[in-house]
DRENDO-1510 file (C-alpha; in Angstrom, 1 decimal, always signed):
<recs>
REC; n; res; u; v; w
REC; 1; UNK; -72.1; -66.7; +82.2 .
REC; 2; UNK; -70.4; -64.4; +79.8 .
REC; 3; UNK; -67.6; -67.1; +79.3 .
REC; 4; UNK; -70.4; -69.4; +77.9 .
REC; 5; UNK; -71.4; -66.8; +75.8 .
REC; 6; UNK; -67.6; -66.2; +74.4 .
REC; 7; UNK; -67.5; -69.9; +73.6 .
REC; 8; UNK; -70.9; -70.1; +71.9 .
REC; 9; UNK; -69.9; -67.0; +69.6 .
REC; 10; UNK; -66.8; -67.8; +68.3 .
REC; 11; UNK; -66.8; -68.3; +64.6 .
REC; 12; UNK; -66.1; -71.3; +62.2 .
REC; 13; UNK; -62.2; -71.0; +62.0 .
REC; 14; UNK; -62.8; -71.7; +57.9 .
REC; 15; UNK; -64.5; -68.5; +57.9 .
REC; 16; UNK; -61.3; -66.2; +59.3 .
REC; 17; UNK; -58.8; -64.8; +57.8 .
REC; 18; UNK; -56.4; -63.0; +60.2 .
REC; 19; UNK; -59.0; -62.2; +62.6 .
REC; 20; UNK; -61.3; -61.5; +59.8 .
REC; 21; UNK; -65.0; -62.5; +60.3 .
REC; 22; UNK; -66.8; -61.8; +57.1 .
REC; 23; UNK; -71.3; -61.9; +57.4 .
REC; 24; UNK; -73.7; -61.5; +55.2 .
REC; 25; UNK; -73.0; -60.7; +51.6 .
REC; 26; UNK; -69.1; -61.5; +50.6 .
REC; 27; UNK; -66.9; -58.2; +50.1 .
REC; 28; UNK; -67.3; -57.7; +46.0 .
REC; 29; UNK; -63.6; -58.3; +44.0 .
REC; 30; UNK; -62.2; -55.4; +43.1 .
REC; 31; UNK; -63.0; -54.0; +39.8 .
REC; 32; UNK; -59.5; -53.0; +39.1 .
REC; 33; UNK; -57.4; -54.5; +36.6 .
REC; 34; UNK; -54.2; -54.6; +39.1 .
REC; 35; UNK; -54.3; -56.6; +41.8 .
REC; 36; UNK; -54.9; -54.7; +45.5 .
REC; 37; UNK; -52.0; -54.5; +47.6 .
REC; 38; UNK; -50.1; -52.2; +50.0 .
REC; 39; UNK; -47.7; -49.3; +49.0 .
REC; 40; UNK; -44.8; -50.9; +49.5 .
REC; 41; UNK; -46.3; -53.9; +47.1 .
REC; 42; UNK; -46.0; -50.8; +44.2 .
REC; 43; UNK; -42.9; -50.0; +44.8 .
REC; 44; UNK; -43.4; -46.8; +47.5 .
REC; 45; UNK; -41.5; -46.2; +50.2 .
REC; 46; UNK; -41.9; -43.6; +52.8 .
REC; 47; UNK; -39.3; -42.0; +54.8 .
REC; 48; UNK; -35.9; -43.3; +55.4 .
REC; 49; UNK; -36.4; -45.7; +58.6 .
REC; 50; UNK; -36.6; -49.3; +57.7 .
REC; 51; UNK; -40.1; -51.0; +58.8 .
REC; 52; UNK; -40.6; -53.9; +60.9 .
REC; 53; UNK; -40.7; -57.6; +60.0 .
REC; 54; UNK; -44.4; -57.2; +58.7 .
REC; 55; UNK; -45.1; -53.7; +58.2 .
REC; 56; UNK; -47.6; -53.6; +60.8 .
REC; 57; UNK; -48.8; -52.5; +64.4 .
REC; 58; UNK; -48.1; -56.1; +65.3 .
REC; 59; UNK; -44.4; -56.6; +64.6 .
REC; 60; UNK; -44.8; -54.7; +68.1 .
REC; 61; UNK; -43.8; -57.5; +70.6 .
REC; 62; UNK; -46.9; -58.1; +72.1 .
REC; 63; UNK; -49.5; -56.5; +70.0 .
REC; 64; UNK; -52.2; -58.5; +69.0 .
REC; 65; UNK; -55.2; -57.3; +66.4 .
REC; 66; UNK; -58.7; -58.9; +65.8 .
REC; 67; UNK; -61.6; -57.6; +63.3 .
REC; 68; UNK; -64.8; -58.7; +62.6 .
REC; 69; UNK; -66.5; -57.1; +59.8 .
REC; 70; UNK; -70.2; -56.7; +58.8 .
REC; 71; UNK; -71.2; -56.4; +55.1 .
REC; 72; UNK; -75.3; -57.5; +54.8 .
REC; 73; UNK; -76.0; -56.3; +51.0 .
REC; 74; UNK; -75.6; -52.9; +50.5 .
REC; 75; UNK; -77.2; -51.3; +54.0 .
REC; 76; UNK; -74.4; -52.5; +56.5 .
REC; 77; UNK; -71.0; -52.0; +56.3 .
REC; 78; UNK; -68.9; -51.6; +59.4 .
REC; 79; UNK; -67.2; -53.6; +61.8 .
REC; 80; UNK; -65.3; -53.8; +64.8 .
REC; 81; UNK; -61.3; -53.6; +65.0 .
REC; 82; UNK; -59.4; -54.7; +68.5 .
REC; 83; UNK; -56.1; -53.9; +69.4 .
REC; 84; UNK; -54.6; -55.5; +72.3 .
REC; 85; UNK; -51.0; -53.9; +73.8 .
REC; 86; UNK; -50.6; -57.6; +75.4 .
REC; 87; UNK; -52.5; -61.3; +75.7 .
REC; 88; UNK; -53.0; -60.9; +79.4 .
REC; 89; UNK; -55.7; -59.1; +82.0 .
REC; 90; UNK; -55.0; -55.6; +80.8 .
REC; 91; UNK; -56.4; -54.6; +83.9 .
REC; 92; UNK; -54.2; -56.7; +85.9 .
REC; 93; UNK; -51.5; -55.7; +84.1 .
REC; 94; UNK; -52.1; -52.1; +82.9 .
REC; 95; UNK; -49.8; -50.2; +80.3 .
REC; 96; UNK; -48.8; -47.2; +80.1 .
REC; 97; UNK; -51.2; -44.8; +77.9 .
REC; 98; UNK; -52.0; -41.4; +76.4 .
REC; 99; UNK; -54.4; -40.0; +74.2 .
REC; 100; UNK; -53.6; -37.1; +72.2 .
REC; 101; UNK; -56.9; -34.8; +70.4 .
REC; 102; UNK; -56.3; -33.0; +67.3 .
REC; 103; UNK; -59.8; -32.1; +66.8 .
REC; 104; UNK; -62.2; -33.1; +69.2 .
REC; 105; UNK; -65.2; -33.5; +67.3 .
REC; 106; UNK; -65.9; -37.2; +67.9 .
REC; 107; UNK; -66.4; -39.9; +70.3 .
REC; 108; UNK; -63.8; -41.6; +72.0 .
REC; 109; UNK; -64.7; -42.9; +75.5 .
REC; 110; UNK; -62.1; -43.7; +78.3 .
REC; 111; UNK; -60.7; -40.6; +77.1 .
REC; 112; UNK; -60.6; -39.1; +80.8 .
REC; 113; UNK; -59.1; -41.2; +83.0 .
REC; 114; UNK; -56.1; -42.1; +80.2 .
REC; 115; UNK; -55.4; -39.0; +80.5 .
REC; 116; UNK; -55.4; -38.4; +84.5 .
REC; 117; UNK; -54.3; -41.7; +85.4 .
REC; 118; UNK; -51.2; -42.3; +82.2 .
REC; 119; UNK; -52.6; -46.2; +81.9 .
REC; 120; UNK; -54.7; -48.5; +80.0 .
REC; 121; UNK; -56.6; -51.1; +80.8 .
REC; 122; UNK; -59.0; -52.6; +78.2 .
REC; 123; UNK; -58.1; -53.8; +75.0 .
REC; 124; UNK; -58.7; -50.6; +72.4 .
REC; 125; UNK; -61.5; -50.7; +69.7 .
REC; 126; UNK; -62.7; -49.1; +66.8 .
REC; 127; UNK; -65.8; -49.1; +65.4 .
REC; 128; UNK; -68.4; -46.7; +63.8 .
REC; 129; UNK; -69.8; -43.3; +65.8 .
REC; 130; UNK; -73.5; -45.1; +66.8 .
REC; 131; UNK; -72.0; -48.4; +67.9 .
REC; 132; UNK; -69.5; -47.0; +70.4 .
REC; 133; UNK; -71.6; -47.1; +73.5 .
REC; 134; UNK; -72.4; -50.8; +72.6 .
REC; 135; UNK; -68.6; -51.6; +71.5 .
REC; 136; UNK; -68.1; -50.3; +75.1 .
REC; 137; UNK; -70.8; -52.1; +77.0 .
REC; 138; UNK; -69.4; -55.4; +75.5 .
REC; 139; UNK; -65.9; -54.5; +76.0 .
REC; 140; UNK; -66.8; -53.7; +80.0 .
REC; 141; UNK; -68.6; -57.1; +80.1 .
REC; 142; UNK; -65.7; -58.9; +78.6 .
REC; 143; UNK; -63.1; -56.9; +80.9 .
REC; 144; UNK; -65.4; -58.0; +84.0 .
REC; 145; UNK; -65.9; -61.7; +83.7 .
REC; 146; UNK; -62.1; -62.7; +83.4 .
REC; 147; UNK; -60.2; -64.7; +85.7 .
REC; 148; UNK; -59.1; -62.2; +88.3 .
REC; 149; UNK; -61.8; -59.8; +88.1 .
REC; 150; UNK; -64.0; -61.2; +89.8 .
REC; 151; UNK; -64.6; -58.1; +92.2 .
REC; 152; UNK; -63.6; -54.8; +89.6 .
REC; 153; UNK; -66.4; -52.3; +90.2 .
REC; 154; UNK; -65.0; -49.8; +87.9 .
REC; 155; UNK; -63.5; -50.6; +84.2 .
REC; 156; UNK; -62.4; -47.7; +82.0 .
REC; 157; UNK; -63.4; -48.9; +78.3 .
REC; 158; UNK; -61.6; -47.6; +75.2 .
REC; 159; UNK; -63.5; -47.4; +72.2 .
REC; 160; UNK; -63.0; -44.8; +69.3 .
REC; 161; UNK; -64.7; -44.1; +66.0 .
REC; 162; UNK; -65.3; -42.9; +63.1 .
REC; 163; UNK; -69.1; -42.0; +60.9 .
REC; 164; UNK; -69.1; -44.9; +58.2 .
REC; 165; UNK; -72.7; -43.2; +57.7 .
REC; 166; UNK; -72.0; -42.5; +53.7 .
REC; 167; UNK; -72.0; -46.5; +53.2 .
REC; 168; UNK; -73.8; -48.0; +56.4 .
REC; 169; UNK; -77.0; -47.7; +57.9 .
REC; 170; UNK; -75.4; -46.3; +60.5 .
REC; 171; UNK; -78.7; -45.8; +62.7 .
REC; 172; UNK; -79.2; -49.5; +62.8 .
REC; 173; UNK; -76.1; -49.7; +65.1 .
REC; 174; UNK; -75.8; -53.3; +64.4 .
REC; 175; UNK; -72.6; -54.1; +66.2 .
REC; 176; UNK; -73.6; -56.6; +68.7 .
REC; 177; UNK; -71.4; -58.1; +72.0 .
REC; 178; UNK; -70.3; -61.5; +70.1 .
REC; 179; UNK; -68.7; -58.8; +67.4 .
REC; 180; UNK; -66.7; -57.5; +70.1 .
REC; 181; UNK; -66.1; -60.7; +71.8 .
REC; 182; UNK; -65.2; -62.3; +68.5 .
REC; 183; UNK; -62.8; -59.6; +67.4 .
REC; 184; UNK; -60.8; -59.9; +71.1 .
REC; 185; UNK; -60.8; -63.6; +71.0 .
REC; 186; UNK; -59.7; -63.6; +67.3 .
REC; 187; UNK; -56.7; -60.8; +68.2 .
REC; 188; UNK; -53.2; -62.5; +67.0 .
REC; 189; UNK; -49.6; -61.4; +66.0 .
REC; 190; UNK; -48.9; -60.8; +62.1 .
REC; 191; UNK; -50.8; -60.3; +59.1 .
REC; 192; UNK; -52.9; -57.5; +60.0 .
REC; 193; UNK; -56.1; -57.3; +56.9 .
REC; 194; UNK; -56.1; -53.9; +55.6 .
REC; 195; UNK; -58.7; -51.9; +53.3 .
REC; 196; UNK; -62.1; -52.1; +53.9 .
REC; 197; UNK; -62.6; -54.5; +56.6 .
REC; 198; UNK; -63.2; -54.1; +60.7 .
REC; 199; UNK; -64.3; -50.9; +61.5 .
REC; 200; UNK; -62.8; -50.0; +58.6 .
REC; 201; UNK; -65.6; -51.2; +56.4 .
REC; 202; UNK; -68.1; -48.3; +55.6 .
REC; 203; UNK; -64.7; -45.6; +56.0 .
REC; 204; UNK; -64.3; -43.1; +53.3 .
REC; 205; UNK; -60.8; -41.2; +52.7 .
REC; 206; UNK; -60.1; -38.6; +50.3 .
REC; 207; UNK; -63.2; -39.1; +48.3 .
REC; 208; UNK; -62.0; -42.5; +47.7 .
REC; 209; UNK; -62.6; -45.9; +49.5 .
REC; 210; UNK; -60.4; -45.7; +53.2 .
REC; 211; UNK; -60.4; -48.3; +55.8 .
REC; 212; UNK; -57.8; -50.3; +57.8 .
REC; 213; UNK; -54.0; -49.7; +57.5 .
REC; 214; UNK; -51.1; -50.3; +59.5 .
REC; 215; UNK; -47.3; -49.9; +59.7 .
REC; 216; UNK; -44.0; -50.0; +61.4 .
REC; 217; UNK; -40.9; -48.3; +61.8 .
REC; 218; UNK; -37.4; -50.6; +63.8 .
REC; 219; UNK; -35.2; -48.4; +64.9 .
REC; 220; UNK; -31.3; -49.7; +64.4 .
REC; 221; UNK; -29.3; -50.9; +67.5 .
REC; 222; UNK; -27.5; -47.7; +68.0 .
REC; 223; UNK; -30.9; -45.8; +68.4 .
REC; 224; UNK; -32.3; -48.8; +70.5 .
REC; 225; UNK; -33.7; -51.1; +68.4 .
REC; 226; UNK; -37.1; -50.4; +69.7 .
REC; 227; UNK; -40.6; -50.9; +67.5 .
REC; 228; UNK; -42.9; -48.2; +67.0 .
REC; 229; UNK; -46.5; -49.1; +65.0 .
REC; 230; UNK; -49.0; -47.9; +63.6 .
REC; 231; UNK; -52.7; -48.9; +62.9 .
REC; 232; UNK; -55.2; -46.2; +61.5 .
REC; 233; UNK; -59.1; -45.9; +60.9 .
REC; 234; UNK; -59.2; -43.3; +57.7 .
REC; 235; UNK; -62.3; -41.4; +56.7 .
REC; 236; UNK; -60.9; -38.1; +56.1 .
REC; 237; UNK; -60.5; -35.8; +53.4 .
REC; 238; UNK; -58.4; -32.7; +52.1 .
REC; 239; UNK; -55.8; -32.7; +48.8 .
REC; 240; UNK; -54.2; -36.5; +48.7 .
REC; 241; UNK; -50.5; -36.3; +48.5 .
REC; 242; UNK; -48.1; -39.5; +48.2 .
REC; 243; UNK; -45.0; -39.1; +49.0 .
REC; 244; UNK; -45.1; -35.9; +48.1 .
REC; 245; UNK; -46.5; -36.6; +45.2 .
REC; 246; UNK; -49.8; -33.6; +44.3 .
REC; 247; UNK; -52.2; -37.5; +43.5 .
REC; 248; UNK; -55.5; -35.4; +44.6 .
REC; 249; UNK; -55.0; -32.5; +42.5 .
REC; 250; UNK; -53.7; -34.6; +39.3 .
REC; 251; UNK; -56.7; -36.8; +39.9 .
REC; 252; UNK; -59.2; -34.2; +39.9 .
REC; 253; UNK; -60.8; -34.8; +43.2 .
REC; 254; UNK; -59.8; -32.8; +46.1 .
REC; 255; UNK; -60.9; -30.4; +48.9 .
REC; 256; UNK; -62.5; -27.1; +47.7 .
REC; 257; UNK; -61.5; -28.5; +43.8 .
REC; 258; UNK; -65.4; -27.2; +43.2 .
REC; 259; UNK; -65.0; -23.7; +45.2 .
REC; 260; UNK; -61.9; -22.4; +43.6 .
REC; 261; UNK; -63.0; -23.9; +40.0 .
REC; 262; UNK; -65.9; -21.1; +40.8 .
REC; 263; UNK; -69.0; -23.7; +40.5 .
REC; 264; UNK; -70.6; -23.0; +43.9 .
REC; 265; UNK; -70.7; -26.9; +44.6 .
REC; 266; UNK; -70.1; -28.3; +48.2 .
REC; 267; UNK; -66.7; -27.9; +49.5 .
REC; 268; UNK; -66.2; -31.8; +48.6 .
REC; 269; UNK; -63.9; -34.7; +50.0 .
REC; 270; UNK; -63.0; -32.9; +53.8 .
REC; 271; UNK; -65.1; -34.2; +56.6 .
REC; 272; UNK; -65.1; -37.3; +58.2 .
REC; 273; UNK; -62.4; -38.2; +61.1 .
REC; 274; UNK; -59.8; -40.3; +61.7 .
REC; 275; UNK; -58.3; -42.6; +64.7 .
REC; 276; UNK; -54.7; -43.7; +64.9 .
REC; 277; UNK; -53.3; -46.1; +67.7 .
REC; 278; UNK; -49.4; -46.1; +68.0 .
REC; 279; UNK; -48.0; -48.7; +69.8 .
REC; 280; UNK; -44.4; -49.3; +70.6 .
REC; 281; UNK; -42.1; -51.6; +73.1 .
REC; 282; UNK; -40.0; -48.8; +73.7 .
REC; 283; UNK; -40.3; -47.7; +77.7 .
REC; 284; UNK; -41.8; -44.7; +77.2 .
REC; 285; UNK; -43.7; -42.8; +80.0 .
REC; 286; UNK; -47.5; -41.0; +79.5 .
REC; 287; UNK; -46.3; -37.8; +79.1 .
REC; 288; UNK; -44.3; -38.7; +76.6 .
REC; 289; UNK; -46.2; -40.9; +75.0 .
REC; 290; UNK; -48.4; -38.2; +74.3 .
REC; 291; UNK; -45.7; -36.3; +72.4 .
REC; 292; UNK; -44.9; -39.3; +70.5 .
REC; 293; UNK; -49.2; -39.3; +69.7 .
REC; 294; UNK; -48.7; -35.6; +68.2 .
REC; 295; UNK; -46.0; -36.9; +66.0 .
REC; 296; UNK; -48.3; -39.2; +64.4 .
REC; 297; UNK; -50.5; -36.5; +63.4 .
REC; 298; UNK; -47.3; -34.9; +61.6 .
REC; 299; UNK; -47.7; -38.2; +59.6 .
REC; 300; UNK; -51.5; -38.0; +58.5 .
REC; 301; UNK; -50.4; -33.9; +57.8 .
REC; 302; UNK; -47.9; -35.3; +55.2 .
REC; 303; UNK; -51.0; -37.2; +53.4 .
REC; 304; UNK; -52.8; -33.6; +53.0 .
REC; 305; UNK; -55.6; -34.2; +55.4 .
REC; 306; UNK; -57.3; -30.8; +55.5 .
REC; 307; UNK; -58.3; -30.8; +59.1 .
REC; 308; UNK; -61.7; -29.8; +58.5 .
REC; 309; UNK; -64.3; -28.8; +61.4 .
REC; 310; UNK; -66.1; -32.4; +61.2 .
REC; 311; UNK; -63.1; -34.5; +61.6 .
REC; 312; UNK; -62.3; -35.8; +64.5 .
REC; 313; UNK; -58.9; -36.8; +65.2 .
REC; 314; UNK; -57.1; -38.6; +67.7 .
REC; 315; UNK; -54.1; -41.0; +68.4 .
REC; 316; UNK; -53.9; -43.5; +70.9 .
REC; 317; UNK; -50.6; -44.2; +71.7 .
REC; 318; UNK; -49.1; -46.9; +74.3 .
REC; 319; UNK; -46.1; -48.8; +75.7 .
REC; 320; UNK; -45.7; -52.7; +75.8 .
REC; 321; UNK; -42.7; -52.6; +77.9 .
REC; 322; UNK; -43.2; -54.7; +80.9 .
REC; 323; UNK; -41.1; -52.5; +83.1 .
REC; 324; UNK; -43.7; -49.6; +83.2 .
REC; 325; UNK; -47.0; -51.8; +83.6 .
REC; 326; UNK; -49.1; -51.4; +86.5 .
REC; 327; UNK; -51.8; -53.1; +88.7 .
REC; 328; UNK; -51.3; -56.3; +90.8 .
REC; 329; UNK; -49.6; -57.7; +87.9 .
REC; 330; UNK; -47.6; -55.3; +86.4 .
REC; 331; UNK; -46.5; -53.7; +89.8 .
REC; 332; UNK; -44.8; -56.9; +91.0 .
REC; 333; UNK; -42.3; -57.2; +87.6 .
REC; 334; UNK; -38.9; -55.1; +87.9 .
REC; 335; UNK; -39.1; -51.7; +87.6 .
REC; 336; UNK; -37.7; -50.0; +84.2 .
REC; 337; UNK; -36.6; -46.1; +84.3 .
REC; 338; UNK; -38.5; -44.4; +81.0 .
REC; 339; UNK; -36.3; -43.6; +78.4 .
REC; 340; UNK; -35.0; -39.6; +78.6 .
REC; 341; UNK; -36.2; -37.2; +76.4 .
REC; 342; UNK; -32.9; -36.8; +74.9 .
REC; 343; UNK; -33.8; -40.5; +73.3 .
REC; 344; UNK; -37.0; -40.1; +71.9 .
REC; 345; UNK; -36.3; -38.4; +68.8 .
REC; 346; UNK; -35.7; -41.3; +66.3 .
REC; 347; UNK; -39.0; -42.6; +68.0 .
REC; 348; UNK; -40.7; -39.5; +66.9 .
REC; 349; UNK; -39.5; -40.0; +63.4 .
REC; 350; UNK; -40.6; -43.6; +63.3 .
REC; 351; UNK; -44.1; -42.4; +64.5 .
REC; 352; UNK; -44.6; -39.7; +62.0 .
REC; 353; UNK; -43.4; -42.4; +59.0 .
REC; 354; UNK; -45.3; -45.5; +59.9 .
REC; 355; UNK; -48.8; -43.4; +60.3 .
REC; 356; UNK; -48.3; -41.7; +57.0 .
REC; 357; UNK; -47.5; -45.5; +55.2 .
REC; 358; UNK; -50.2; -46.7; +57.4 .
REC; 359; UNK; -52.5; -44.1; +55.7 .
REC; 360; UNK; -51.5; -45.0; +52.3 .
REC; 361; UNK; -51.8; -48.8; +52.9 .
REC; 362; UNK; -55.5; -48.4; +53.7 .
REC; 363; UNK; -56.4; -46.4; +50.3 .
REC; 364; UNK; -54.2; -49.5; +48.2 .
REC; 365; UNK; -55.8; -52.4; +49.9 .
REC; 366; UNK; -59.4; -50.9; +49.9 .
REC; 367; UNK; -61.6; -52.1; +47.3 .
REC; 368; UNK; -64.8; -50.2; +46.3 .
REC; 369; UNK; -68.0; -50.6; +48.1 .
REC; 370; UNK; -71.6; -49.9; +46.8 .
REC; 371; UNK; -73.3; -49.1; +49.6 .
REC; 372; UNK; -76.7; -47.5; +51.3 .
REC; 373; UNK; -76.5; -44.0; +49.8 .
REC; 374; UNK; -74.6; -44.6; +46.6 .
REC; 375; UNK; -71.3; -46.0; +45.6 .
REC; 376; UNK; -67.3; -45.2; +46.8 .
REC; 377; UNK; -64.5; -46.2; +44.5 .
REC; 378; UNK; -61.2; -47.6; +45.3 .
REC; 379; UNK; -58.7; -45.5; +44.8 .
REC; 380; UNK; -57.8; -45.7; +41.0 .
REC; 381; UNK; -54.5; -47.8; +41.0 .
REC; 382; UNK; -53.4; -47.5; +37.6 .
REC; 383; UNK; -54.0; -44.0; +37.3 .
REC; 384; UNK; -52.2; -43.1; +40.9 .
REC; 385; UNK; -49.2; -45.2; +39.7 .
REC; 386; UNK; -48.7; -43.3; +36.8 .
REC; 387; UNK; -48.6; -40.0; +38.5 .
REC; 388; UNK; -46.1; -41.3; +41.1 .
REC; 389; UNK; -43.8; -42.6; +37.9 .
REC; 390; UNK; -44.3; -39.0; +36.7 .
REC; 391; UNK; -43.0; -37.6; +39.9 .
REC; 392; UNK; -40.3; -40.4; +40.1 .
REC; 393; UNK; -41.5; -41.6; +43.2 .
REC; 394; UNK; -41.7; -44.9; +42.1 .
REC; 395; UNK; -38.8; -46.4; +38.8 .
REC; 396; UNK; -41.8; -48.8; +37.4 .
</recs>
């Protein structure tokens, strides 16, 4: 049985690191001077609401993340990263869902019946573009052999990606069940790893190294107090702005740099895509959760993503409020009336500034990979710090 299986895969706790699973060859130390962090670690802060107790998807009540990453030499690096709204039978106990498409040139399955239905009912994962149909096969087997599902006949997996092809042999497809078990199992509260890890690892964004990042925005007592996270999978491109801050441009690498310079080159750092998942414990309904999803994209807009033809954007956005679950589970807890539209504003706010620090935490933690066609660097730390002093973003 599948539960066998689960047991038989799950990894020497000495090898983890919040949910980490690292294979093969070790990831290589950064070959920065500074030390890796996240924005905040550097003295950046975005927007003006004040972040949750970790700065992450997780300081969501509820919200667990797991990751397993594959780095094998320099021909595999990708990975599988699971989100879970809750720690129960999603399918028992089904949240509220949307799923909003900025650019639908991608692969995200489940992406139908989230939005007919308003729920969802697997735990979500990200991987890269060739492994989602096995990402999904595992995550239906997993779904199917819990307690309580013994008789499902129809499980509606949701599994999103982005092409980590630049760095991976992608066409080897190497994500395996046990990766998606392991990465489930391993799912906990806190520390969320960020950079390149999960399915993070082979990501490219902005020309530089992308990844994993997360954030989170509390809202005050007088706007609610509610949680609104953030956890992104970046391998766009377009003109890198921090805080405001022109970084691409005063680095020399940007979209269409080439073009307009007149040299005929290719149009540069632009394609790729990128998945957000929002995730708060505010009782917000489908509909609008997927007006709080196109906030989020507000966010990433603030970063400079171009928006290019091959990128292919979506957020995946959900409520952990027990009062709006459904299924046998979730149907027999006490009803909770959605918040009004007249409310959501502050949440909209909170979306747009934790994906845009999520963003920016997965460019400072990633560290550069060499991988199966050619080398990405990290993005250059000292360098970016001094054009954020220069721009008084940041005092030191």
């Amino acid at each position: 049985m599948l539960a066998a299986a689960l047991a038989a895969h799950l990894p020497d706790p000495s090898h983890l690191h919040h949910g980490l699973l690292l294979t093969g060859q070790e990831r290589a130390q950064p070959s920065d001077a500074m030390r890796r962090g996240r924005a905040r670690d550097f003295g950046i802060a975005v927007g003006i609401l004040s972040p949750g107790a970790g700065n992450a998807i997780t300081d969501v009540p509820g919200v667990l993340v797991g990751q397993v990453t594959l780095h094998e030499g320099e021909s595999i690096h990708t990975g599988v990263t699971a989100i879970l709204p809750h720690g129960g039978n999603l399918f028992r106990d089904k949240v509220p869902g949307a799923i909003y498409v900025a650019n639908g040139f991608g692969k995200l399955t489940g992406i139908s019946q989230v939005r007919e239905l308003g729920t969802i009912e697997t735990p979500v994962l990200l991987t890269g573009t060739l492994s989602v149909a096995r990402a999904a096969d595992a995550l239906i087997s997993y779904m199917i052999e819990l307690p309580g599902n013994e008789q499902v006949r129809s499980i509606n997996p949701v599994v999103g990606e982005t092409n980590d092809g630049r760095l991976s042999d992608i066409r080897a497809r190497p994500i395996r069940p046990e990766h998606v078990f392991d990465a489930i199992r391993n799912a906990r509260s806190g520390p969320v790893e960020e950079g390149a890890v999960g399915a993070g690892a082979g990501t490219v964004a902005f020309g530089f190294k992308g990844g994993i990042g997360t954030a989170s925005r509390r809202l005050p007592p007088q706007m609610g107090g509610w949680t609104v996270g953030a956890l992104v999978q970046t391998n766009f491109g377009g003109v890198l702005r921090i805080a405001g801050a022109p970084v691409g441009i005063e680095l020399g690498r940007y979209y269409l740099r080439e073009r307009l310079a007149g040299e005929g080159s290719p149009p540069g750092p632009s394609d790729g895509s990128c998945m957000i998942v929002i995730a708060t414990d505010a009782p917000v309904d489908a509909p609008n959760l997927e007006r709080l999803a196109v906030r989020a994209f507000m966010g990433m807009a603030r970063t400079g993503a171009a928006g290019s033809n091959g990128s292919g954007d979506y957020v995946i956005a959900f409520s952990t409020h027990p009062g709006l679950r459904s299924g046998p589970d979730g149907a027999a807890r006490e009803r909770q009336a959605p918040l009004p539209t007249g409310e959501l504003s502050p949440l909209f706010l909170a979306a747009i500034e934790a994906a845009e620090e999520a963003i920016y935490n997965s460019l400072f933690a990633a560290e550069s990979v060499v991988g199966v066609r050619g080398s990405v660097e990290a993005l250059p730390l000292k360098e970016t710090l001094e054009i954020l002093r220069r721009h008084r973003i940041i005092e030191n």
